[in-house]
N, C-alpha and C positions, 0 to 999 in steps of 0.2 A: 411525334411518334403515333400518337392515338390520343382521342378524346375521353374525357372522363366528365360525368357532371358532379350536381353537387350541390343542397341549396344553400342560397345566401340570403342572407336576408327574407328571407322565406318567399324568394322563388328559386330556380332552377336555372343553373349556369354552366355552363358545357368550358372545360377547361384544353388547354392542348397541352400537353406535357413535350416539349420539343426540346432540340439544342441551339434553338436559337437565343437561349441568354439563360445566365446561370439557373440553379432549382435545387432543392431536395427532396428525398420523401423518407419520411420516418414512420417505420414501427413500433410498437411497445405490446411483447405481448401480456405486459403485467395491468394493460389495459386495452383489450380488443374491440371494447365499445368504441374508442375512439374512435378505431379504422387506422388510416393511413393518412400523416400530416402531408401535405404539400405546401410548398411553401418555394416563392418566386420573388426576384428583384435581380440589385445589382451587387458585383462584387467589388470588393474590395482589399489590397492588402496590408498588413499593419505590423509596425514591429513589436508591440508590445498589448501588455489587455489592457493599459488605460487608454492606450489609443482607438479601442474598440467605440463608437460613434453608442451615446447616451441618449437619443433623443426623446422628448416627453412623450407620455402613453400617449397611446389613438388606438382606435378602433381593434388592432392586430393585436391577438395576444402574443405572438411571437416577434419580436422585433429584430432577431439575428439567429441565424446558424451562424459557425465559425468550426474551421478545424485546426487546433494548435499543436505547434508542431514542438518535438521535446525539447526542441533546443529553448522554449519559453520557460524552462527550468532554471535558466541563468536568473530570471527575476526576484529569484530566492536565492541567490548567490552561490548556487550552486556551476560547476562545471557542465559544459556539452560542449558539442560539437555539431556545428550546422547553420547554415543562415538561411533557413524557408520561412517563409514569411506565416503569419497567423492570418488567414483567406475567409475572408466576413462576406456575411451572405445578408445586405442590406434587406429585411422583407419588404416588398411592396405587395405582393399576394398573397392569401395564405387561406385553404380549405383543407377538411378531410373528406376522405370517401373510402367507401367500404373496400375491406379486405380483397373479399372477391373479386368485387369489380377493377381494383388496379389490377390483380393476379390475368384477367380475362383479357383487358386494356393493353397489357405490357406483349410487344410479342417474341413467340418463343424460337428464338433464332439459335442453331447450334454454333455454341461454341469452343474451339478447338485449338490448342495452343502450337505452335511453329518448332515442331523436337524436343528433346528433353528439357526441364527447366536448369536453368546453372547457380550453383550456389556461390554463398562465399567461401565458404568451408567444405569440404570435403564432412563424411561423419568422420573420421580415423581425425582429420585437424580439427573438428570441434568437440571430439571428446578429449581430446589434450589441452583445448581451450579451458575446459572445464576440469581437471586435472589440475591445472594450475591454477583456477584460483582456489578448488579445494584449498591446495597445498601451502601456496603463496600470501594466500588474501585470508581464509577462515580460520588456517590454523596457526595464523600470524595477530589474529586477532584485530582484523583491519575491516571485521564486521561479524555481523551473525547469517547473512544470506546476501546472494545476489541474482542477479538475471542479468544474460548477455543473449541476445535474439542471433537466430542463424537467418541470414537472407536469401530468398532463390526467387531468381525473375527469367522469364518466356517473355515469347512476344502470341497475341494473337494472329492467327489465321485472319485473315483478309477483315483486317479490324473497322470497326464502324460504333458509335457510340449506341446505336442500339443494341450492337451486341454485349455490351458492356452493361444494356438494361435488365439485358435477360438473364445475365448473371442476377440481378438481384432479385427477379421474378423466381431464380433454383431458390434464394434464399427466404422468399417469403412462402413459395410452397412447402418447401421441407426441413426448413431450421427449426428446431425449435428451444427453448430451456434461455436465447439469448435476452439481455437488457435493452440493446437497442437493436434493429435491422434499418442498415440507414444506407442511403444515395444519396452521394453529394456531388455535384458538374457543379464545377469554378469558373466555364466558360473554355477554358482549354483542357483540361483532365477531371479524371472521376474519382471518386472514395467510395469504396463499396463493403458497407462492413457488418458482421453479424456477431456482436462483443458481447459478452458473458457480464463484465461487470462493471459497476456505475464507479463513477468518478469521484460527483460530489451531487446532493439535489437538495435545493433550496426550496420549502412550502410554505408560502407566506402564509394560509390560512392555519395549517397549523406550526406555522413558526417552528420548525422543524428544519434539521440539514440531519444528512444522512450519508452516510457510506458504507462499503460495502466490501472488506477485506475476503478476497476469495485463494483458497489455494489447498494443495491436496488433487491429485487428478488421476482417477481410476479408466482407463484406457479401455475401451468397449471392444467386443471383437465381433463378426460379423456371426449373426445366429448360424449359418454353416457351419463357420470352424467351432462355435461355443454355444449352445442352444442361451435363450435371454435366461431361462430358470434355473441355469447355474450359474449366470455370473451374476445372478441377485446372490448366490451365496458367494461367491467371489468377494462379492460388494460388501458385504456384510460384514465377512474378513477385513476386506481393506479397513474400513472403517476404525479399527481396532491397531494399525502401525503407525505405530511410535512415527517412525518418521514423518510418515504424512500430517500425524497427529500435532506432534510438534513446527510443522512447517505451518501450517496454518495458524496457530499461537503467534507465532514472531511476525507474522502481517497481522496479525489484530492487535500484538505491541504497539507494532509501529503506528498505525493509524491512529488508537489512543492517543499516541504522541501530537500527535498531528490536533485530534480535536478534546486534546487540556489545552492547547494553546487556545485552539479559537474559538472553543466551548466552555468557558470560567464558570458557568451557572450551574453545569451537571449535565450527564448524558446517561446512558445505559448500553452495555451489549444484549443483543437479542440474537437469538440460534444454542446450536447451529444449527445451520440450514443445508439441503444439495438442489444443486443445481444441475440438474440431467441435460446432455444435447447430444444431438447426435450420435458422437465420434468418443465422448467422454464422460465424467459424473466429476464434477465440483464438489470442494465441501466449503463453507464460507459462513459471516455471521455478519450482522447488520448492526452498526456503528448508529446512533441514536441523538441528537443533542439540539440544544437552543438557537435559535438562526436570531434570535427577537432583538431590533436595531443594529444589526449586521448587514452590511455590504455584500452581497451575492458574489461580485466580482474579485473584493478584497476576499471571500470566503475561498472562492475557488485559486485563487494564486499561494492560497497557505497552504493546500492541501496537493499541490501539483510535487508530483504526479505519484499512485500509488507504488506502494512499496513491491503488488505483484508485479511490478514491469521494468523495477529498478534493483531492490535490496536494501537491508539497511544496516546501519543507521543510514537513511538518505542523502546526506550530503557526502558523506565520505563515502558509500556506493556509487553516487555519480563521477566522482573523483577514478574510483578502479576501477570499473569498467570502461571507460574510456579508454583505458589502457590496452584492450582486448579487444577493442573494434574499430577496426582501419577507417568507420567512415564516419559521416552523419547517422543517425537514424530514420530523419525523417520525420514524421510523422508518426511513427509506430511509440506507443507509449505515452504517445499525447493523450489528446484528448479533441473529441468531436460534441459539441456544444451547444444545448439550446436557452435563450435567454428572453423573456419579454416581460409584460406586464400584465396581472390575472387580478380583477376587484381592485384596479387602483395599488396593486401590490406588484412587486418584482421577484422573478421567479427563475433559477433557474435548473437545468438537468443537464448532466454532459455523462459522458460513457469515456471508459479507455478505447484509446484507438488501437485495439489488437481485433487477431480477424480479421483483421482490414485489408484490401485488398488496394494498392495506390494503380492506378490503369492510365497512363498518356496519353497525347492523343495521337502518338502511333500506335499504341495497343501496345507497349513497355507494361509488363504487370511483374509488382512488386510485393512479395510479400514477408513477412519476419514473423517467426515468432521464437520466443525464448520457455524454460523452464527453471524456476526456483534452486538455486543450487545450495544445500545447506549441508554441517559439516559431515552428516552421513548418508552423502550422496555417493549414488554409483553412474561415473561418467557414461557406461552404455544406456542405462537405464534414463537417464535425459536426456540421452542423444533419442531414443526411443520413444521414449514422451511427445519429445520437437515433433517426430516425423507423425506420430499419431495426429497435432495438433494441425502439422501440413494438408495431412490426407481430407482433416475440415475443410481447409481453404480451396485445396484444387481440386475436390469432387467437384465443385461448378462447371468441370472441365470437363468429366466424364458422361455428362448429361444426365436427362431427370432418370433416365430408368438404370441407372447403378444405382446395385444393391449399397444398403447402410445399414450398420447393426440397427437390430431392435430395441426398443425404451425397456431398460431393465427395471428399474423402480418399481415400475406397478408391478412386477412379481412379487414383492414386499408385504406384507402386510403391513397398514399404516402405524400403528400401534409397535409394530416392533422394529420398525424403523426410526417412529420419534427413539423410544427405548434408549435404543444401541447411541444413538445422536447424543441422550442427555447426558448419558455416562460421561461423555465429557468433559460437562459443565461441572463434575464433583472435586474434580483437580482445579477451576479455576476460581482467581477473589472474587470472592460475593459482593465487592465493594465495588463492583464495575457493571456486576449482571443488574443493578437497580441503579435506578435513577438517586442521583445525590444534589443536596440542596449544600448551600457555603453557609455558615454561619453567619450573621451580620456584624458579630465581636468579633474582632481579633486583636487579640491583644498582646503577642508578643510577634516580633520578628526575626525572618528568615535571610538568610542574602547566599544564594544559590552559584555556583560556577557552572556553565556549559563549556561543556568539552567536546561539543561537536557530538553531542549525542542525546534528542527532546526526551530520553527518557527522564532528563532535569524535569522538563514541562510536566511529565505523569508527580514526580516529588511533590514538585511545586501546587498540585492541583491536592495530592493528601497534607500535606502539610496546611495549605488551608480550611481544610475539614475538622481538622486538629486545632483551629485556633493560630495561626500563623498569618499574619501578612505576609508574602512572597515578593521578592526578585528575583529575576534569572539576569545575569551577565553574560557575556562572554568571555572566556579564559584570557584574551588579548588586552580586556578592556576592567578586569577585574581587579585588580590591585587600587585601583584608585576608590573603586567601590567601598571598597571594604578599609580602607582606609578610614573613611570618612563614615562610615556605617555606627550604629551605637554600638556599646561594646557587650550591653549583653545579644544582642543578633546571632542566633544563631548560624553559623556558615556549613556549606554545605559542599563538600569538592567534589562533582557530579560524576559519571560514568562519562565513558567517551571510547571512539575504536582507536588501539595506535600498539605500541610498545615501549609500558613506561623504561625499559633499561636501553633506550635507543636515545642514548643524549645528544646526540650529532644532532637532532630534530628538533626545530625550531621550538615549536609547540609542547615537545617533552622537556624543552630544559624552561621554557615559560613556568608549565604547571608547578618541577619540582623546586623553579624559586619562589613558588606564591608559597606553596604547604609547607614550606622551609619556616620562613615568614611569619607564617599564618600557626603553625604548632610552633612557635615560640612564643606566640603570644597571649593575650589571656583570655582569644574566642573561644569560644565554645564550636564545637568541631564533629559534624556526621559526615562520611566518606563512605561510597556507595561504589562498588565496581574498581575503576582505575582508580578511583578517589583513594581507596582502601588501598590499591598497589601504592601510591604516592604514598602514601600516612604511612605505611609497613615497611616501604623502601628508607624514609628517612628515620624511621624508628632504627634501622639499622639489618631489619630481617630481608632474608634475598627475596626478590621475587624472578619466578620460573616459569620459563613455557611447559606446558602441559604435555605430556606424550599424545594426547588428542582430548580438541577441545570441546566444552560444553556450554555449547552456544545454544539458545532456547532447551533449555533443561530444567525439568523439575525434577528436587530432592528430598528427601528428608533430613532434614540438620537439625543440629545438638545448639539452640541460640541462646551462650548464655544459662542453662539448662531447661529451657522448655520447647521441645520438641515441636518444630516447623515445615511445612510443604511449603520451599520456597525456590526461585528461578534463577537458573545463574544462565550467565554471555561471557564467558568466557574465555580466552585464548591462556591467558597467566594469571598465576594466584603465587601468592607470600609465603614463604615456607617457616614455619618455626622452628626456635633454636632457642636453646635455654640460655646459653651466653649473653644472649638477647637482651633476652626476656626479665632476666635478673636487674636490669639496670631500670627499670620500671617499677615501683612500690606499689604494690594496690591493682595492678594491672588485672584483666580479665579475657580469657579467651576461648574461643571457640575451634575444634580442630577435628580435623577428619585425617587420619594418620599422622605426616605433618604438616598439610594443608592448613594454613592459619586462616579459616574462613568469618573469624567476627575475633574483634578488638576493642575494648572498652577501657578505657581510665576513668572511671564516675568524676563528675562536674570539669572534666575536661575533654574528652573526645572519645566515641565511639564510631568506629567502622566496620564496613561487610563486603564481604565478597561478592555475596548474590542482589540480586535486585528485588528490595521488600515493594516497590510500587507496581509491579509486571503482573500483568494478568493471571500469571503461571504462579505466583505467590497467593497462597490460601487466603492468609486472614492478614490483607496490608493494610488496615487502621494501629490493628492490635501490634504488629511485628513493628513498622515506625513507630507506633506512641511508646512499647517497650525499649526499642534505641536509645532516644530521645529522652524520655522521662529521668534516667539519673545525670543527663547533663543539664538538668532545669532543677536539680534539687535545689541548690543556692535561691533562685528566685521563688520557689513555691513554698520555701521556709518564710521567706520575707514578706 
């Protein structure tokens, strides 16, 4: 298409960026010094990441692009739908050059798509999409959040892949606020993407991995209809709804989840933070942790794919949405990848593949995006969301001179935007905002059940803070554990999404014969969430669906009698009844009308409704060591 130079080796080498064999080019603008990566070879495709080609460092720090597609979510045993293969971008070349100069290089071809774009949905059938899983899925308790993408594809006007460059030249002249701005040619088709938020990044110098939970989305409006210096107070307001407020909480649950598992040594949350682009304002916080003797590769397959592009708990989100999309996804929700070798060290960076644009090489352009559905969502109001997020994607269409709202932020004053931002941070555990070290004693032990839900893994990582060696199981494979486990071990009957009074279900009559079992005998017993509906179910009290539920909620609760800011996910809670209650000696409870939300038998078992490990829980050292501590009286006498 055009030449660009470059020096190497410290002279001066004239590059052609053409289609005659695969390339990318990336931006970062959270690093402009770089410029613009390029980077050439061959492709390749592969069905899984260990089949992604290892070979020893040289010269290249980049050794692969690759863009994976979601159905690489099955490697975690998760459900999808799709067989695209995972499209490895062998480097055999690789320079940067300045901003400008690709901007200048690239040429600017109009382009203009062939009649209206077609969806899969209608809005009237994807806000009934979303309707039902309100109804079906949140208030059934079969999660706390989900995301289901709307698709609409056009073909290009008289298509040619450089038209398909200049789409990316609209994106490096006028994007801005995204993590990457990337061009990928696979040799047949293009990815053209300009994505908000990072996936997963591995820093081998400073032994650092990081992510990046974003969500909450203040919809901009064109300075005509809205001048920028009211919808900084627009912004301001937003910033302060619960909904959004709590919607961005439950992705920063989730992703915790994700890195107790593969961060044991200690992390931190940092924010929060906004992320302004064009079309929108983000609100989002940066996930923190240990990468030191970690696999880069093994790091990114743990973390696939974030919770904004799915819902969670993760596995059982990819399970229900499936349910609500007639196809594959594709690519969208992936992730688009870079991996090499920097000081002898392995590094890598990938981004969610939304905003992405998938382009054929008939000009078929494909694009999806979804919005966070949580239990106090209103179906227009995310169908409205979609369409804002659409209007990002197909302005490339309307050319560079369509108007875009103006960058509302800088009407803020910086000071009273951190301000508003920290407020935040006063509702959430302190036990996450810092960096935490594991003790090197641990001297009693824990034997954990998963129920298909890592807020076990968040347990599991206080409970070793506290002195606990950890196991997690899975519910399937747990009885034999815990069998053979010591007997003072403490057991732990995790959280999980489902409907414990639904005993036709595999998995629900598994659980109530372990707790059956398991409270007749002489373990010692903490039940957290559905744990606490099992323990309360076979104590004999009903457990009920809620008139509506309180999925990512903070409350204040009576625990015990010392007053708590603590998180419930909830669809069903235990009801009290003295009838009960009576056949219990010694018993202790906690209750909100008759909501039975904590259960104690000192040196036998204590349970809770709400989740003491969740970010949205104040002081979660203090809340589990008070659970815990009178089922350990026996041993701390001793």
């Amino acid at each position: 298409v055009q030449f660009l130079s470059a020096m190497v080796d410290g002279k001066r080498r004239k590059f052609q960026v053409s289609f005659d064999s695969p390339f990318a080019l990336v931006y970062k603008e959270s690093d402009p010094d770089a410029g613009v990566l390029y980077l050439r070879g061959n492709v390749i495709n592969v069905s899984d990441l260990t089949s992604i080609p290892r070979p020893p460092p040289n010269a290249l720090q980049t050794r692969c692009a690759a863009m994976i597609p979601y159905a690489t979510i099955r490697e975690r045993g998760f459900h999808a739908v799709g067989d695209e293969p995972i499209v490895v971008l062998q480097v055999e070349e690789e320079s940067r050059f300045g901003l400008s100069e690709v901007v200048r290089a690239i040429p600017s071809e109009s382009v203009t798509l062939e009649g209206e774009a077609q969806y899969n949905f209608t809005e009237q059938e994807f806000a009934a999409v979303i309707a039902s899983i309100l109804k079906d899925e949140i208030h059934c308790g079969e999660g706390s959040n989900f995301v289901t993408p709307r698709k609409a594809q056009s073909t290009i006007r008289d298509f040619s892949f450089a038209k398909a460059l200049s789409i990316y030249r609209q994106l490096l002249e006028r994007e801005y606020g995204a993590y990457m701005v990337f061009f990928y040619f696979d040799g047949s088709q293009c990815f053209v993407g300009a994505t908000p938020e990072r996936q997963l990044t591995v820093t081998p110098e400073t032994q650092e991995v990081r992510m990046n939970p974003i969500a909450g989305t203040f919809r901009k409006k064109l300075h005509s209809v809205r001048p920028a210096p009211d919808q900084a107070t627009d912004f301001l307001d937003f910033l302060t709804d619960e909904k959004e407020i709590n919607e961005l909480f439950m992705c920063v649950d989730e992703e915790l989840k994700m890195m107790s598992r593969i961060c044991r040594e200690g992390g931190e949350v940092v924010g929060p933070l906004i992320k302004e682009m064009p079309f929108v304002i983000h609100t989002e916080y940066e996930l923190v942790g240990s990468a030191k003797g970690k696999d880069p590769i093994d790091l990114f397959r743990s973390t696939m794919f974030c919770p904004t592009v799915l819902g969670s708990p993760l596995g059982n989100a990819a399970r229900v949405v499936s349910k609500y999309e007639s196809g594959s996804r594709s690519y969208y929700s992936g992730a688009f990848m870079l991996w090499g070798h920097r000081n002898e060290m392995e590094w890598l960076d990938s981004c969610i593949a939304i905003r992405t644009l998938e382009i054929s090489k008939t000009g078929l352009v494909t694009a999806r995006v979804g919005a966070t559905l949580v239990r106090d969502s209103k179906p227009e109001s995310e169908v409205a969301e979609c369409n804002a997020k659409l209007r990002g994607v197909w302005r490339t269409f309307e050319g560079p001179s369509a108007e875009q709202p103006a960058k509302v932020a800088t009407h803020i004053a910086p000071e009273t935007l951190h301000a508003k931002l920290q407020v935040r941070n006063q509702r959430v555990g302190s036990f996450w905002l810092k960096a935490q070290v594991v003790p090197a004693h641990q001297p009693r032990a824990a034997l954990l059940m998963d129920n298909e839900d890592d807020f076990v893994r968040m347990l599991s990582f206080i409970l070793e803070h506290l002195g606990y060696k950890t196991e997690v199981e899975p519910y399937k494979t747990f009885r034999s554990k815990w069998e053979t486990a010591h007997p003072n071990t403490l057991v732990v009957i995790g959280p999980g999404p489902g409907d414990p009074n639904n005993e036709a279900h595999p998995k629900m009559r598994t659980i109530a014969g372990l707790v059956k079992d398991i409270a007749a005998s002489s373990s010692k017993i903490l039940g957290v969430c559905l744990g606490h509906q099992f323990l309360c179910k076979n104590m004999g009290f009903p457990v009920c669906q809620q008139p509506f539920p309180t999925q990512g909620v903070q409350k204040t609760v009576d625990v015990f009698g010392a007053p708590e800011e603590v998180a419930f996910y909830n669809s069903f809670c235990p009801r009290y009844t003295a009838e009960v209650a009576q056949n219990f000696q010694g018993m202790e409870t906690s209750l909100r009308d008759d909501d039975l939300l904590a259960v104690r038998i000192p040196r036998k078992m204590c349970s809770v409704q709400f989740h003491p490990e969740s970010v949205l829980t104040r002081n979660n050292l203090q809340v589990v060591s008070s659970l815990i501590l009178p089922l350990e009286i026996a041993e701390i006498e001793k």
